[in-house]
MIDOSE-1310 file (N, C-alpha, C; in nm, 2 decimals, decimal comma, always signed):
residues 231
xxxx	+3,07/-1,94/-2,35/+3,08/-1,79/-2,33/+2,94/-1,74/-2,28; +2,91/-1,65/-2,14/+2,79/-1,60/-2,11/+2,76/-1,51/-2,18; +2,63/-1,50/-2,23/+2,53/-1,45/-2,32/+2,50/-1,33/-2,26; +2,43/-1,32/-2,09/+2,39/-1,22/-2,03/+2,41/-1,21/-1,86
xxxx	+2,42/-1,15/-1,79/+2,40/-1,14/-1,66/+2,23/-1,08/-1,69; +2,11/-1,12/-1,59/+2,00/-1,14/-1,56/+1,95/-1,06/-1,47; +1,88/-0,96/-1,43/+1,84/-0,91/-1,28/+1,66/-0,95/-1,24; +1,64/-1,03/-1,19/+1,50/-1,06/-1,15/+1,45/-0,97/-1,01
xxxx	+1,33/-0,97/-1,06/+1,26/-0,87/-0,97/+1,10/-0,90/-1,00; +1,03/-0,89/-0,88/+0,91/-0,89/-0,90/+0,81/-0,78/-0,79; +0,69/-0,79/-0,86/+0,62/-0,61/-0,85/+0,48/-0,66/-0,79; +0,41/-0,62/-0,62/+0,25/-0,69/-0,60/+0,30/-0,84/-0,54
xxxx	+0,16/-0,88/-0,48/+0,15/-0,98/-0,39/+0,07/-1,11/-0,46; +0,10/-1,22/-0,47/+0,01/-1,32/-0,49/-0,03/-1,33/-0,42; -0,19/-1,36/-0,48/-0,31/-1,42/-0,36/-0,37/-1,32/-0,32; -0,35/-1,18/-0,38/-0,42/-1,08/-0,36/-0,55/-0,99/-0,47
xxxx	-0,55/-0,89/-0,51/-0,59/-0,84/-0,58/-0,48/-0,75/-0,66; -0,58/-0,72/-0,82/-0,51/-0,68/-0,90/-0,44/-0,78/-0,98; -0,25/-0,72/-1,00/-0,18/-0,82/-1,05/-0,04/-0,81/-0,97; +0,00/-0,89/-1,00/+0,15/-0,92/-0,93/+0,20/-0,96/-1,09
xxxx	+0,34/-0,88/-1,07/+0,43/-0,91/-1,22/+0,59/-0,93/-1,15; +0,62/-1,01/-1,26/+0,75/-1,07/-1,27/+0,84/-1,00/-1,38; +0,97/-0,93/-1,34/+1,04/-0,86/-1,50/+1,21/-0,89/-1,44; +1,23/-0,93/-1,57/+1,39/-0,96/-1,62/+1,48/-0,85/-1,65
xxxx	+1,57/-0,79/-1,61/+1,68/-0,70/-1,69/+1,75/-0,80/-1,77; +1,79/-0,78/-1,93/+1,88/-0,82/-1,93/+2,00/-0,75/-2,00; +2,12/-0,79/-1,94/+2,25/-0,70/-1,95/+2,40/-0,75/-2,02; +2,45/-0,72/-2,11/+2,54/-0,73/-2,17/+2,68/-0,69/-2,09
xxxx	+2,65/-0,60/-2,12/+2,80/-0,51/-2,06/+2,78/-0,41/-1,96; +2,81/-0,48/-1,83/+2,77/-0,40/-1,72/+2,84/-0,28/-1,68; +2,96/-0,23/-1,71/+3,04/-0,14/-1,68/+2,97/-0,01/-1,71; +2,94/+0,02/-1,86/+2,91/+0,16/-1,90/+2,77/+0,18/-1,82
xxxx	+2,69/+0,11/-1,74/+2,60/+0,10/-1,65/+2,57/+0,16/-1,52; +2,76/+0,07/-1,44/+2,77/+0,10/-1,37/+2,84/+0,30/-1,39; +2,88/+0,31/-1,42/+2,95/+0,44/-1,50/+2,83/+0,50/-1,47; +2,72/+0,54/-1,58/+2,60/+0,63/-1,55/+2,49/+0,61/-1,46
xxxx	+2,57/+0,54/-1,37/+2,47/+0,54/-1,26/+2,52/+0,61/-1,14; +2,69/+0,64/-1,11/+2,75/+0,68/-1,06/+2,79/+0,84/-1,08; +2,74/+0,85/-1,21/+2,77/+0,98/-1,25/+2,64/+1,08/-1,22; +2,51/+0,98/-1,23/+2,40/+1,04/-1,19/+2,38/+1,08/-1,02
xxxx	+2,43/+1,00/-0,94/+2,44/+0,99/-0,80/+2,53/+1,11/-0,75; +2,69/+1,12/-0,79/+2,73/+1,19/-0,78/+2,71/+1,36/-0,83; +2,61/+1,34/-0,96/+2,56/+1,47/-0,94/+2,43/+1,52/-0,86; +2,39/+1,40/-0,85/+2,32/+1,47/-0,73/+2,30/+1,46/-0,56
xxxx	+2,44/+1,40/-0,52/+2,48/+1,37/-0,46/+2,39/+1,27/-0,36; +2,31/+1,19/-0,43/+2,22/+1,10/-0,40/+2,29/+0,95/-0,41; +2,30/+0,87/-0,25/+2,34/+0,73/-0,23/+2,29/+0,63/-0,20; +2,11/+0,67/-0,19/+2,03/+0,58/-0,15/+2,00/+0,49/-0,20
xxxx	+1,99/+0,37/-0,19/+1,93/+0,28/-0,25/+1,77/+0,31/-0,36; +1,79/+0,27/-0,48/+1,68/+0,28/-0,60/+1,56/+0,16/-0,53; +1,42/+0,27/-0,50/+1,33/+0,17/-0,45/+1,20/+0,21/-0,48; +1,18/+0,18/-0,58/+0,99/+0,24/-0,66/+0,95/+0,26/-0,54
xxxx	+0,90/+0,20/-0,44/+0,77/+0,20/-0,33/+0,86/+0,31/-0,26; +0,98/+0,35/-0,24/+1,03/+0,44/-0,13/+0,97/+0,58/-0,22; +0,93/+0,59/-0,29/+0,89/+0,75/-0,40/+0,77/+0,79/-0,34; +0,75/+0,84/-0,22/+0,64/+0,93/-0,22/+0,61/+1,04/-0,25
xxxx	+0,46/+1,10/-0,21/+0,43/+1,20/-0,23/+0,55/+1,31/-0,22; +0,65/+1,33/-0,10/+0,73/+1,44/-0,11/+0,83/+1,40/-0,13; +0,86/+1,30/-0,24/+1,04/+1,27/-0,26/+1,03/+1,30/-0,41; +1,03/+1,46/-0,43/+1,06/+1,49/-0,54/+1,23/+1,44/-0,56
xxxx	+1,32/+1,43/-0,44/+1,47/+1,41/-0,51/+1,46/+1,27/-0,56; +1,41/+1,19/-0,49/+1,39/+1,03/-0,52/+1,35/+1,02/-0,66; +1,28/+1,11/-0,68/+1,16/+1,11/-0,83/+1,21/+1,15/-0,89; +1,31/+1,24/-0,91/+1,44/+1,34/-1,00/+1,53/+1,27/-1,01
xxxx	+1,58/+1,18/-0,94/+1,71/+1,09/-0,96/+1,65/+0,97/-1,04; +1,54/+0,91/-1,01/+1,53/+0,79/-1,08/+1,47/+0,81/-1,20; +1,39/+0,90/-1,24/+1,36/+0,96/-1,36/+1,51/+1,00/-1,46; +1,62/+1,09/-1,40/+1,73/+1,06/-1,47/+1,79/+0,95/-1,49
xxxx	+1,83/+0,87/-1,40/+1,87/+0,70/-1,40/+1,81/+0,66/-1,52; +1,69/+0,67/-1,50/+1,59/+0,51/-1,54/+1,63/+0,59/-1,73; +1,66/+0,68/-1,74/+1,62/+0,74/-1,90/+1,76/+0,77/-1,95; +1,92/+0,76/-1,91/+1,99/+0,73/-1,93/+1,97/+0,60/-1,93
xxxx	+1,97/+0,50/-1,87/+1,99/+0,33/-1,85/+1,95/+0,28/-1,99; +1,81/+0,32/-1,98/+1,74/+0,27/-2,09/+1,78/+0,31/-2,25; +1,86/+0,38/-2,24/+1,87/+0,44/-2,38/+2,04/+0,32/-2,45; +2,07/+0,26/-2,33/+2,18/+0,15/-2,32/+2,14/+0,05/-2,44
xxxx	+2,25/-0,05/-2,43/+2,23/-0,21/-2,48/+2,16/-0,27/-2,37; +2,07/-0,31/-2,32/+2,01/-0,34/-2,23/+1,86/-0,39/-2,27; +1,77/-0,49/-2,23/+1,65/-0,46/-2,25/+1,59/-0,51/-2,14; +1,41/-0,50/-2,11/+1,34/-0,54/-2,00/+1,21/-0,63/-2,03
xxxx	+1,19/-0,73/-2,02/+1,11/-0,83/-2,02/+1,02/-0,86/-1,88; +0,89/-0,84/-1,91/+0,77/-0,86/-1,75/+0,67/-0,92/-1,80; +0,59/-0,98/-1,69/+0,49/-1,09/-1,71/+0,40/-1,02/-1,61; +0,28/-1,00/-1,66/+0,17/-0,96/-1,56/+0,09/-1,06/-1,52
xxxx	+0,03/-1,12/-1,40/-0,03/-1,23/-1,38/-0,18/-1,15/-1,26; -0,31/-1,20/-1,34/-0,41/-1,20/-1,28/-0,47/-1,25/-1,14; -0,43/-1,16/-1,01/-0,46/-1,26/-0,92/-0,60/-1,30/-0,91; -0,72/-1,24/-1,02/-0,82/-1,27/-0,97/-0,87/-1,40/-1,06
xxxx	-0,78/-1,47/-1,16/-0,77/-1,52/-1,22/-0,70/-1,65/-1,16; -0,61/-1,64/-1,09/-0,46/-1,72/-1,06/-0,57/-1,80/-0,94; -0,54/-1,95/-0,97/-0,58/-2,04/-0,90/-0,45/-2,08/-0,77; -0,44/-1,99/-0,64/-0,32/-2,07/-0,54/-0,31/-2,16/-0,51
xxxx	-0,41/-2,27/-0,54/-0,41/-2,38/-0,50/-0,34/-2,50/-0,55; -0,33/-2,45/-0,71/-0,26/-2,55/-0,77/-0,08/-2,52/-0,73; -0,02/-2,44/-0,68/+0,07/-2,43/-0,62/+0,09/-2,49/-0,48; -0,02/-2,51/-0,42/+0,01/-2,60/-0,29/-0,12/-2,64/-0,30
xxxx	-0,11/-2,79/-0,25/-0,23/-2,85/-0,26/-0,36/-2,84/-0,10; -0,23/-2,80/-0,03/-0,28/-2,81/+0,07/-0,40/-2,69/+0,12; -0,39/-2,61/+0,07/-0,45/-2,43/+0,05/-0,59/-2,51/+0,11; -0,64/-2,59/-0,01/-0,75/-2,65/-0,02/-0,88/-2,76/+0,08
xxxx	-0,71/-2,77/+0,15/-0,78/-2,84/+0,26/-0,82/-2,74/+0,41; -0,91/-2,67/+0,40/-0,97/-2,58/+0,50/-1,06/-2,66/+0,63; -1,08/-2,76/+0,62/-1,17/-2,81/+0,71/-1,05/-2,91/+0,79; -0,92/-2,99/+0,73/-0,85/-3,10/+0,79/-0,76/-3,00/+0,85
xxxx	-0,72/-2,86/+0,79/-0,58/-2,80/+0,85/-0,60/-2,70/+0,97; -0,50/-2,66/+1,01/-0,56/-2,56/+1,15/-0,48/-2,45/+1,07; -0,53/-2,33/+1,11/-0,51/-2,18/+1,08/-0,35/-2,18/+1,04; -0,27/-2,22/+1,13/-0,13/-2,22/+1,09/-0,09/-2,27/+1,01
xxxx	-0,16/-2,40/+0,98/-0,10/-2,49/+0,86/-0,12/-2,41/+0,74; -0,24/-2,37/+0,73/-0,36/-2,31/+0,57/-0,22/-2,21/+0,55; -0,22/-2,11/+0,63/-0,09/-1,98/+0,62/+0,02/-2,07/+0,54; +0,09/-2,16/+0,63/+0,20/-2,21/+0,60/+0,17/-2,24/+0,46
xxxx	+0,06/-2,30/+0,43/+0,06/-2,36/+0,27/+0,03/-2,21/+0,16; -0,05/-2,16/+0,23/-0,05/-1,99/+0,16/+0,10/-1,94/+0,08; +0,15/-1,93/+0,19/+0,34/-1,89/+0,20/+0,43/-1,94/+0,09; +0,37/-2,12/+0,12/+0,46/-2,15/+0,00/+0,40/-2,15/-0,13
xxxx	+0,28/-2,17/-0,11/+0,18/-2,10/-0,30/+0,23/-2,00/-0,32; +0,28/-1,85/-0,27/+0,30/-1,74/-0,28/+0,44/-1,78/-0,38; +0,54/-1,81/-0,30/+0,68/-1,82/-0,32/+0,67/-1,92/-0,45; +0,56/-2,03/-0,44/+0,62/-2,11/-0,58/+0,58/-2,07/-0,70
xxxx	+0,44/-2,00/-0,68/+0,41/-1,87/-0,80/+0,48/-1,78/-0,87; +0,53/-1,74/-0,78/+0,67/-1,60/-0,77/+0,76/-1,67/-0,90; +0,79/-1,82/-0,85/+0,89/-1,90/-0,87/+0,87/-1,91/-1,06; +0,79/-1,99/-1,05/+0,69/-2,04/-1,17/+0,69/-1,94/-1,30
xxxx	+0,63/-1,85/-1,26/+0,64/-1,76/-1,34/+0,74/-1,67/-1,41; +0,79/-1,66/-1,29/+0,96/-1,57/-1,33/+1,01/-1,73/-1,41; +1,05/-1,89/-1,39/+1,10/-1,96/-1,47/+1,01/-1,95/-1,62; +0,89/-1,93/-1,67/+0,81/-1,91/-1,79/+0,86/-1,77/-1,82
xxxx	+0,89/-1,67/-1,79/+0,97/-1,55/-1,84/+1,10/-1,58/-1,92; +1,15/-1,65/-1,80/+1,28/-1,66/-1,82/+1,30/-1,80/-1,99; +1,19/-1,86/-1,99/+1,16/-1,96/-2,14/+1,16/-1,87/-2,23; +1,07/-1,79/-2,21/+1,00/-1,71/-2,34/+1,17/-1,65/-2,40
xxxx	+1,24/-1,64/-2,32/+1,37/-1,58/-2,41/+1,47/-1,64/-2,40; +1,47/-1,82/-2,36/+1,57/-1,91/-2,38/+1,66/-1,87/-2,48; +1,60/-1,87/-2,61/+1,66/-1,87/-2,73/+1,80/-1,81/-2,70; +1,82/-1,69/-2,68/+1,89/-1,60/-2,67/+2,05/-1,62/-2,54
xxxx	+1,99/-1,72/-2,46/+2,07/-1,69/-2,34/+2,19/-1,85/-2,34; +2,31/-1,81/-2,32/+2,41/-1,94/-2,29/+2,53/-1,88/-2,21; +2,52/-1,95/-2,08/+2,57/-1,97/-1,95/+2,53/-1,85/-1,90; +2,43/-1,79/-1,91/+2,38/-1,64/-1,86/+2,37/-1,68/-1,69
xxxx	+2,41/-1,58/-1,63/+2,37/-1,55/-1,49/+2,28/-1,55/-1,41; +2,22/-1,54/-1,31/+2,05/-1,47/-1,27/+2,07/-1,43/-1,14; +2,08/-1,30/-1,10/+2,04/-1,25/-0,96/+1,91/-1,22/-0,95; +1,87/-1,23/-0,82/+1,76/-1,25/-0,79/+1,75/-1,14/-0,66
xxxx	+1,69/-1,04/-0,63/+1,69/-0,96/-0,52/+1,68/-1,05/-0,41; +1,78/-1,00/-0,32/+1,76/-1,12/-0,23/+1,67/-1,01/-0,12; +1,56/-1,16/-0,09/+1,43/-1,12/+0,00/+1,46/-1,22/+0,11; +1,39/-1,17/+0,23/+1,36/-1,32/+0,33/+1,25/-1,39/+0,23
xxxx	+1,31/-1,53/+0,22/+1,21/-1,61/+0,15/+1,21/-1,75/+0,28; +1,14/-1,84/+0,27/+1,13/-1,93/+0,28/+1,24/-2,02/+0,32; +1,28/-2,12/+0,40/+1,42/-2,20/+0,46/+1,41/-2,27/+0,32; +1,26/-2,32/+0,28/+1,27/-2,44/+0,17/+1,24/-2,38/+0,02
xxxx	+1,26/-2,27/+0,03/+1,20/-2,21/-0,11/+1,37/-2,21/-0,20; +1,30/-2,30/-0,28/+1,50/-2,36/-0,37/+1,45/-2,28/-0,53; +1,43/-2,14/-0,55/+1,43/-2,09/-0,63/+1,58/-2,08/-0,77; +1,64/-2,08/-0,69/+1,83/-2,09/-0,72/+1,81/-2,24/-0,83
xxxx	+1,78/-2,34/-0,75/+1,83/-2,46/-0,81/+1,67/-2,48/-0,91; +1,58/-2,48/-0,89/+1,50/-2,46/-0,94/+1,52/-2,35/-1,08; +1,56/-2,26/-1,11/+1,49/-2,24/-1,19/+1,64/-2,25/-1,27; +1,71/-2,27/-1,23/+1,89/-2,32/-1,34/+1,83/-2,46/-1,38
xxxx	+1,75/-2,52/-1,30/+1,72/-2,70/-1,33/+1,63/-2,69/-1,45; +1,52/-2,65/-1,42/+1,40/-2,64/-1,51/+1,44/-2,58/-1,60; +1,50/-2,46/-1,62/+1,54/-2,42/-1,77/+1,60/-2,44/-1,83; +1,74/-2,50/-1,80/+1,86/-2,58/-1,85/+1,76/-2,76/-1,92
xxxx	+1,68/-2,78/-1,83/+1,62/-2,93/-1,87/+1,48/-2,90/-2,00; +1,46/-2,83/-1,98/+1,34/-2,72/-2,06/+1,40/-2,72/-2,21; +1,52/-2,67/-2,21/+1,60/-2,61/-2,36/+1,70/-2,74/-2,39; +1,79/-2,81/-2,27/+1,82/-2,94/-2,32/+1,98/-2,87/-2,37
xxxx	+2,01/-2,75/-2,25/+2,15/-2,72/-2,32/+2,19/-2,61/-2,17; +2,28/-2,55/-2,15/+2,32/-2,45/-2,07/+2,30/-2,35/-2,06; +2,18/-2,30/-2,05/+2,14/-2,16/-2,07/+2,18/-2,07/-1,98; +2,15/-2,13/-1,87/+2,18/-2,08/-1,72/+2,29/-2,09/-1,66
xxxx	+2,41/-2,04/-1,65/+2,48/-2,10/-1,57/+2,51/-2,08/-1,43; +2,45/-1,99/-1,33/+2,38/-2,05/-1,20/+2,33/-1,88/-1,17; +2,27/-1,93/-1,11/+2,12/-1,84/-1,02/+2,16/-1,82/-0,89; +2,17/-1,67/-0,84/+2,22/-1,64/-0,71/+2,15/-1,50/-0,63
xxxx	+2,10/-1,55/-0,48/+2,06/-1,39/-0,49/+2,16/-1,29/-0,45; +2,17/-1,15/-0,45/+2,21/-1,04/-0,52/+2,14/-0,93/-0,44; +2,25/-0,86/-0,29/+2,18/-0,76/-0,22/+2,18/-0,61/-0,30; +2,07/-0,55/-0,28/+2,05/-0,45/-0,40/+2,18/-0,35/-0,35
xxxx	+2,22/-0,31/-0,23/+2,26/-0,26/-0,15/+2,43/-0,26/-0,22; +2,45/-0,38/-0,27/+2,57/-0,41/-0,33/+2,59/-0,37/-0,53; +2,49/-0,38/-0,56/+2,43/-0,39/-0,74/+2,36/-0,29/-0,73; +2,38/-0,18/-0,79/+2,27/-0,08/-0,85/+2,14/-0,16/-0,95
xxxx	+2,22/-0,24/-1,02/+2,09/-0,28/-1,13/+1,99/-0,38/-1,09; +2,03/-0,42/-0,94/+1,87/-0,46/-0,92/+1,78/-0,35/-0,87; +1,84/-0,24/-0,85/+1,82/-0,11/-0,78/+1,68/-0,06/-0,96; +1,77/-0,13/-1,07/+1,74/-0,05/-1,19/+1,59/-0,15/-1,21
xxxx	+1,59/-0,28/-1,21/+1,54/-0,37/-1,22/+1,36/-0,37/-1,13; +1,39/-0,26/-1,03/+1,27/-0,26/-0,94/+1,22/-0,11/-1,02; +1,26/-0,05/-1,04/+1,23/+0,09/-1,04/+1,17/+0,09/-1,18; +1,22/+0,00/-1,27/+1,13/-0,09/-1,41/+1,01/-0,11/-1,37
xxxx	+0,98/-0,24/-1,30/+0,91/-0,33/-1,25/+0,79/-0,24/-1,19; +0,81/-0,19/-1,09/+0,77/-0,10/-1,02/+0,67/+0,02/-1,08; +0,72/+0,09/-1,18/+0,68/+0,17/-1,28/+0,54/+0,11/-1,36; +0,61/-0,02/-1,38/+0,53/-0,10/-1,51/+0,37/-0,11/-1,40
xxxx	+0,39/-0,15/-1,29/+0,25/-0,24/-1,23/+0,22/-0,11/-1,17; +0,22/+0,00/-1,09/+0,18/+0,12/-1,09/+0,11/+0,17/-1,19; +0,19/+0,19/-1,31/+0,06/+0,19/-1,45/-0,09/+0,13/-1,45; -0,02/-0,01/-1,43/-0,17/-0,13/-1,42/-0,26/-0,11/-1,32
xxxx	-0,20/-0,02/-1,20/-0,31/-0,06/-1,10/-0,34/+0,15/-1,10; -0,31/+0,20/-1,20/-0,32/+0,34/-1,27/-0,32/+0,43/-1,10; -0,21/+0,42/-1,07/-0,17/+0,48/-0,93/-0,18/+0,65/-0,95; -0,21/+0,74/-0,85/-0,22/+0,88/-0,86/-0,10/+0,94/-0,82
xxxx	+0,01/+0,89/-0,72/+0,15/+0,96/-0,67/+0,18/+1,08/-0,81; +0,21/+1,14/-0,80/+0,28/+1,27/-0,92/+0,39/+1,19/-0,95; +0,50/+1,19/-0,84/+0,64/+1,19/-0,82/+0,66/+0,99/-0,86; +0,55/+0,89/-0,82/+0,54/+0,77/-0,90/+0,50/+0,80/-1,03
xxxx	+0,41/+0,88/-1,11/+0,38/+0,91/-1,22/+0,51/+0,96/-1,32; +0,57/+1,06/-1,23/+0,66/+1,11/-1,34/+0,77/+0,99/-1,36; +0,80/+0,87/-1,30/+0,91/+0,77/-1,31/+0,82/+0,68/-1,39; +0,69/+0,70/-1,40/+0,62/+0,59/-1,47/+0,61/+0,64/-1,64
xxxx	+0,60/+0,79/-1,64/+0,60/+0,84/-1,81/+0,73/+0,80/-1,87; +0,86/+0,79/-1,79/+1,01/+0,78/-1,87/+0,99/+0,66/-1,91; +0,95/+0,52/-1,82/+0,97/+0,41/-1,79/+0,84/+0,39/-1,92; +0,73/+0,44/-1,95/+0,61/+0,37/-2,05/+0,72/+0,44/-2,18
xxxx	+0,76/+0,52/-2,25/+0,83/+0,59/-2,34/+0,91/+0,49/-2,40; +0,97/+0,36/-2,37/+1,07/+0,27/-2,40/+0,98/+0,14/-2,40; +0,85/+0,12/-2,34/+0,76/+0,01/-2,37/+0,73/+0,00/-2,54; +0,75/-0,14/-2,53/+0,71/-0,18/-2,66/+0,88/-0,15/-2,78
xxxx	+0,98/-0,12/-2,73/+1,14/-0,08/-2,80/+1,21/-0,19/-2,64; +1,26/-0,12/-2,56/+1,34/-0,18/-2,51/+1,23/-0,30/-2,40; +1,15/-0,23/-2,38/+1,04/-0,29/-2,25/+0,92/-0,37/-2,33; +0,93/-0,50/-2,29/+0,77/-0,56/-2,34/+0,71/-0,59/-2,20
xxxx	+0,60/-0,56/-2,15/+0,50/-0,62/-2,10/+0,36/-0,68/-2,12; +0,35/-0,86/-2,10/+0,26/-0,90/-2,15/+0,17/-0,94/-2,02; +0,07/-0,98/-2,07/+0,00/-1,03/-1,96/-0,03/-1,18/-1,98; +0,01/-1,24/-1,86/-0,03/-1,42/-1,87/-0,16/-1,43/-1,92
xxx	-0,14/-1,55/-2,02/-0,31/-1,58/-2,08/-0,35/-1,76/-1,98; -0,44/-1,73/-1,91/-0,47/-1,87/-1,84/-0,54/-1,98/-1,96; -0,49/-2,08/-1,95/-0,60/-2,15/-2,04/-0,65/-2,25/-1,96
């Protein structure tokens, strides 16, 4: 019997500054979900796609819709799990080995191996999220916002392999990506995420601020965010 449907999402760039974070929705009963998400849209006759970074300075309606969304949602059976990772900390190299080799590789290749450090980090981390709450999960689902990734980036089988071989039972029962365009709750999953690392990198936006006070309100009850400890 599945335990949960999953929404992955992740917030920032590897290999940059600051941090880049990885966060989990996880969801029981998706209906009464989809219900007050549609009830919120319809009142305000808003059909856009939910997208933290689309909230500027003058999208007070963007900022008013997802501030109601995100504080109905949250008040659900639902909860949100995120991993903050240091990029000034984060070694890319142990992700591709090749990063390293700056004198044998030409400009294209170094990128090419960049690319895939990026994506196996992304990778890596979100599967160590996804551990930390093994316990809990049997034949659970995972969407994954579907991004242009990589032709070779096997995220899907990868991280159903490693966690299913990890726990030594069916945790996962398969990993797929998931156009937001189709699913409100990866829509809900970014606008989390989003919120959370905006805090971290203490952003000025008003209209990001006001979706970041609802979204810190449920930190530490329905929302944990921790930060990777390197050793």
């Amino acid at each position: 019997m599945r335990s949960h449907f999953i929404y992955q999402d992740e917030s920032g760039i590897v290999g940059t500054t600051g941090n880049f974070v990885v966060g989990l929705l996880f969801v029981k009963d998706r209906k009464p979900l989809y219900e007050i998400i549609n009830k919120v849209r319809q009142k305000h006759d808003y059909w856009k796609e939910f997208h933290f970074k689309e909230i500027f300075y003058s999208s007070s309606k963007r900022s008013r819709v997802a501030c109601e969304v995100l504080d109905e949602i949250l008040r659900q059976h639902i909860y949100f799990r995120a991993l903050a990772v240091s990029n000034e900390k984060l070694e890319l190299r142990y992700f591709d080995k090749d990063i390293g080799r700056v004198q044998e590789l030409s400009e294209k290749q170094i990128k090419m191996a960049k690319s895939k450090g990026m994506f196996r980090a992304y990778n890596y981390f979100t599967k160590e999220l996804i551990l930390e709450n093994a316990d809990i999960l049997n034949e659970a689902v995972v969407y994954l916002d579907k991004k242009i990734r990589m032709q070779d980036d096997n995220i899907c089988e990868y991280l159903k392999r490693e966690v299913n071989l990890s726990v030594k039972r069916g945790a996962i029962k398969k990993v797929e990506p998931r156009d937001s365009k189709m699913d409100d709750l990866i829509g809900i999953a970014d606008l989390v995420l989003g919120a959370l690392n905006y805090d971290l990198k203490q952003g000025k936006n008003p209209m990001k601020l006001a979706v970041v006070r609802v979204v810190k309100q449920y930190v530490g009850k329905k929302i944990r965010l921790r930060e990777w400890v390197f050793k």
